[in-house]
C-alpha positions as CSV (number, residue, x, y, z in Angstrom):
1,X,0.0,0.0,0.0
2,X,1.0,3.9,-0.7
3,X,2.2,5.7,2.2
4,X,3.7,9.3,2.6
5,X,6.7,9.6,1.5
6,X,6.6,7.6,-1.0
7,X,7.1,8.2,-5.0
8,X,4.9,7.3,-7.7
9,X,4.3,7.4,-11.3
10,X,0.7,8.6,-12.3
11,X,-1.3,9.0,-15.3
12,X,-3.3,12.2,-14.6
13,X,-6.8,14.0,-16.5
14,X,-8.3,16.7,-15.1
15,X,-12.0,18.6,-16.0
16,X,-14.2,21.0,-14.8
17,X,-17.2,19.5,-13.7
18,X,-19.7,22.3,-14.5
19,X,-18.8,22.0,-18.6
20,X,-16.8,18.6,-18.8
21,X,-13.5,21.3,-20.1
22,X,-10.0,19.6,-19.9
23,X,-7.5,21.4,-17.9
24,X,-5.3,19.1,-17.6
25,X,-4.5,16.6,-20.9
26,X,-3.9,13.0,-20.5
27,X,-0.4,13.7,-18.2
28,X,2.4,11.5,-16.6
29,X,4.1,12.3,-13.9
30,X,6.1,11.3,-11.0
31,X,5.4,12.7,-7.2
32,X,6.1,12.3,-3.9
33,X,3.2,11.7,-1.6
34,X,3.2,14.5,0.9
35,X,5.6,16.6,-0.6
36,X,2.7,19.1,-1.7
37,X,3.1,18.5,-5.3
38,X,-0.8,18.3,-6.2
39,X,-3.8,18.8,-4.4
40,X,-4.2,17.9,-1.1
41,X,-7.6,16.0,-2.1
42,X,-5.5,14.3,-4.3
43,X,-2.5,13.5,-2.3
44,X,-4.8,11.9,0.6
45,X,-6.4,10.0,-2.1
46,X,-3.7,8.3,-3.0
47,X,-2.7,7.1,0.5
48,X,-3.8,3.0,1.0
49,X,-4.2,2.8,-2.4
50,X,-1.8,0.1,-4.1
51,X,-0.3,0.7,-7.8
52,X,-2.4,-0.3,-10.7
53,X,-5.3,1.2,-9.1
54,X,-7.5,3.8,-11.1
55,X,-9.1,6.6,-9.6
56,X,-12.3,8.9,-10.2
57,X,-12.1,11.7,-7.8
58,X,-14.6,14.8,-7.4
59,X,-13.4,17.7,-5.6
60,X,-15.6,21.1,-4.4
61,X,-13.8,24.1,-4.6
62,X,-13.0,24.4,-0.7
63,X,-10.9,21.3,-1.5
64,X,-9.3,22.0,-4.9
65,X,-8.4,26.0,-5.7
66,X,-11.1,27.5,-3.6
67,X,-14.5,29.6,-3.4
68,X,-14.2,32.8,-6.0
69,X,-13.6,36.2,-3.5
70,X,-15.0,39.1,-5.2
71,X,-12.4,41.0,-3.1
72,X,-10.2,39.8,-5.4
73,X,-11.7,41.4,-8.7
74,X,-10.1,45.0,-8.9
75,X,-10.0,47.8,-11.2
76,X,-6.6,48.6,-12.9
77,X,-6.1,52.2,-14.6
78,X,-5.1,51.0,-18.5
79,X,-2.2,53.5,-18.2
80,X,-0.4,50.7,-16.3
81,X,-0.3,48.1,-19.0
82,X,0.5,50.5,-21.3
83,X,3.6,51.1,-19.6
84,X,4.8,47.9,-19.8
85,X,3.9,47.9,-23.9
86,X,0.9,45.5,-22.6
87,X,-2.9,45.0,-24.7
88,X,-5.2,44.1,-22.3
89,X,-8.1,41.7,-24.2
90,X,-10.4,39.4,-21.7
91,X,-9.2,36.3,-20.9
92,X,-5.3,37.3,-21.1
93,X,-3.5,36.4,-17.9
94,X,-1.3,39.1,-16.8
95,X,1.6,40.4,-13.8
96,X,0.1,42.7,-12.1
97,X,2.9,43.9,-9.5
98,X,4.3,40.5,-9.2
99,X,0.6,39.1,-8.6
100,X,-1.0,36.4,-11.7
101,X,-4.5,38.1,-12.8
102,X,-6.9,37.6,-15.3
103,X,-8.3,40.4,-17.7
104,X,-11.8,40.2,-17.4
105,X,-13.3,43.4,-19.3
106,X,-11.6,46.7,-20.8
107,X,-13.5,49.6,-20.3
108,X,-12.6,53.2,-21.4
109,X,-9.0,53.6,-19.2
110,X,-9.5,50.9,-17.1
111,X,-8.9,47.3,-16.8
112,X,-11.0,45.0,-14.6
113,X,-8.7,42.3,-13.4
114,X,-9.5,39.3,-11.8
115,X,-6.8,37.8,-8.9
116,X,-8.9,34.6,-8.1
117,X,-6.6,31.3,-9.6
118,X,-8.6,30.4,-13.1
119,X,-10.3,27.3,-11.2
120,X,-11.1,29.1,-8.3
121,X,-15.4,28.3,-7.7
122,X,-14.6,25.3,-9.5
123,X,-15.7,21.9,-9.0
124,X,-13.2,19.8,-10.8
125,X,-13.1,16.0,-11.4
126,X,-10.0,13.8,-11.5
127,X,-8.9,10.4,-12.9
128,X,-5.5,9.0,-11.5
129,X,-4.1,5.6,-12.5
130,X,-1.2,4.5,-10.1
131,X,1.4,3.5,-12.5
132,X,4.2,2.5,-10.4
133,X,6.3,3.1,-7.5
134,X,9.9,5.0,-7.9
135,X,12.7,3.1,-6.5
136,X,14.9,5.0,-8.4
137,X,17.3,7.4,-6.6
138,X,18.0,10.0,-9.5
139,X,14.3,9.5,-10.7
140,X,13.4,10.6,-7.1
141,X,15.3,13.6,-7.4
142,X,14.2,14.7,-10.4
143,X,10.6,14.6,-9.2
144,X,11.2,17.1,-6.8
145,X,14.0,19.2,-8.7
146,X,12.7,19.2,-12.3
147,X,15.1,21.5,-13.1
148,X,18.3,18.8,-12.6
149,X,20.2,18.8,-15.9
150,X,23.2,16.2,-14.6
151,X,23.3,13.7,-11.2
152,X,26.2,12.4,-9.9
153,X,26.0,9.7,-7.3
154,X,28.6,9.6,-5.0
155,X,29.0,7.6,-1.8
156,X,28.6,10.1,0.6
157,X,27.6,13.1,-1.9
158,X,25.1,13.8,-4.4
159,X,26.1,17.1,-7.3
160,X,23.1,18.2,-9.4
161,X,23.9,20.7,-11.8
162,X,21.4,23.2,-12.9
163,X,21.2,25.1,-16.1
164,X,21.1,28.3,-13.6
165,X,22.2,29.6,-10.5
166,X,19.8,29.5,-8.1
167,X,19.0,32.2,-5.3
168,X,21.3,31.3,-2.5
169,X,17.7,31.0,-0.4
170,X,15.8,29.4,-3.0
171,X,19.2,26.9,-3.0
172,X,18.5,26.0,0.7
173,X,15.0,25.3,0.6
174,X,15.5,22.5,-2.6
175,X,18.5,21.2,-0.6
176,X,16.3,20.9,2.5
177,X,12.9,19.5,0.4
178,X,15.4,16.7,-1.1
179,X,17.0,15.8,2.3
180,X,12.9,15.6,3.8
181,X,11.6,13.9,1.2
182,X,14.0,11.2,0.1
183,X,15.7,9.1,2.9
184,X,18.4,8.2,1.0
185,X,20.2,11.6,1.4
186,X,19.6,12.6,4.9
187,X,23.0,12.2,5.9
188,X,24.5,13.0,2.4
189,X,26.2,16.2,1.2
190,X,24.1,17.5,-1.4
191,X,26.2,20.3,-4.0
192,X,24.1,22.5,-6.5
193,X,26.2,23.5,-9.6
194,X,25.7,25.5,-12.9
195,X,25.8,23.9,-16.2
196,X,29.1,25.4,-18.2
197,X,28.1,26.7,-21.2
198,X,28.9,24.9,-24.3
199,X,31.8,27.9,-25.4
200,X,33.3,27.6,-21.6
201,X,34.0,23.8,-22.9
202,X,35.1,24.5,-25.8
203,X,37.5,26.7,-24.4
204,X,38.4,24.4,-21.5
205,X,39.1,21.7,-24.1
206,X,41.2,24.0,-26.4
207,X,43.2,24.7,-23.3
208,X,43.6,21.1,-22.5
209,X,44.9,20.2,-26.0
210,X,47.3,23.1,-26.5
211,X,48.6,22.0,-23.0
């Protein structure tokens, strides 16, 4: 049976129950139960459940991205979007001061925009089949760093190299979620690096050779 903690591979569809729209394509993908990678409906649902299993799962909006806030519907002066060389049209999503919003209506100079996530008031249905479970120590990783270009396995130290550098902060907090999630590297040294560009190795090997 599935515990927390544990990694699986699922085959994941999701609608909107009120017109039957797809939001989410037929999808494969590989989580870690608990780690607060989907839904928490859909997380606890998976809990007991052994692999193979299919699932049909309903979920109200209190449960999925919750009840629509009308506090969250605002008026925005167009002269804003203009500024940043943006055409407002409904149904564009949009950064308003670092916040996601939805253009709902243009009207003269303003811009009503709407801060509620898309499938907020929602009541969205779900089918999960369990697939498999991950064994797989670099698959594991992967899951939760999805941005892991390279892994290198060492005995007491695991290097994951990145195609960026990362925030020192935003460095911690994946090097903590990896050493919480996966047991296999609590007491492992865990190293983030940055990809080299390919001209840094082409230089490196031109070095090498004239060397």
């Amino acid at each position: 049976m599935l515990a927390k903690g544990d990694f699986v591979e699922l085959e994941l569809t999701g609608t909107i129950a009120q017109t039957e729209q797809s939001f989410i394509e037929e999808k494969s993908l590989v989580i870690c139960i608990g780690a607060g990678q989907l839904l928490p409906g859909l997380e606890s649902a998976l809990e007991g459940k052994e692999v193979g299993q299919k699932l049909e799962l309903e979920l109200k909006p209190e449960q999925a991205y919750g009840v629509r806030d009308t506090r969250l519907i605002q008026l925005v002066p167009l002269a804003k979007f203009a500024q940043n060389n943006i055409n407002p049209i409904p149904g564009l999503q949009v950064n308003v001061d670092g916040l996601l919003a939805t253009v709902r209506s243009v009207n003269g100079g303003r811009v009503l925009v709407d801060f509620n996530h898309p499938l907020a008031g929602k009541v969205l249905k779900f089918k999960i089949e369990i697939k498999r479970k991950v064994e797989d120590l670099k698959e594991k990783i992967k899951a939760l760093m999805p941005e892991a270009q390279n892994i290198e396995l060492e005995e007491n130290k695991v290097t994951i190299t990145t195609k960026g550098n990362l925030p020192k902060k935003l460095e911690e907090l994946k090097i903590n979620s990896l050493k919480a999630h996966i047991k296999e590297l609590e007491n492992k040294e865990i190293a983030l690096k940055k990809e080299e560009s390919p001209e840094k190795t082409k230089k490196g090997k031109k070095s090498e050779e004239k060397a």
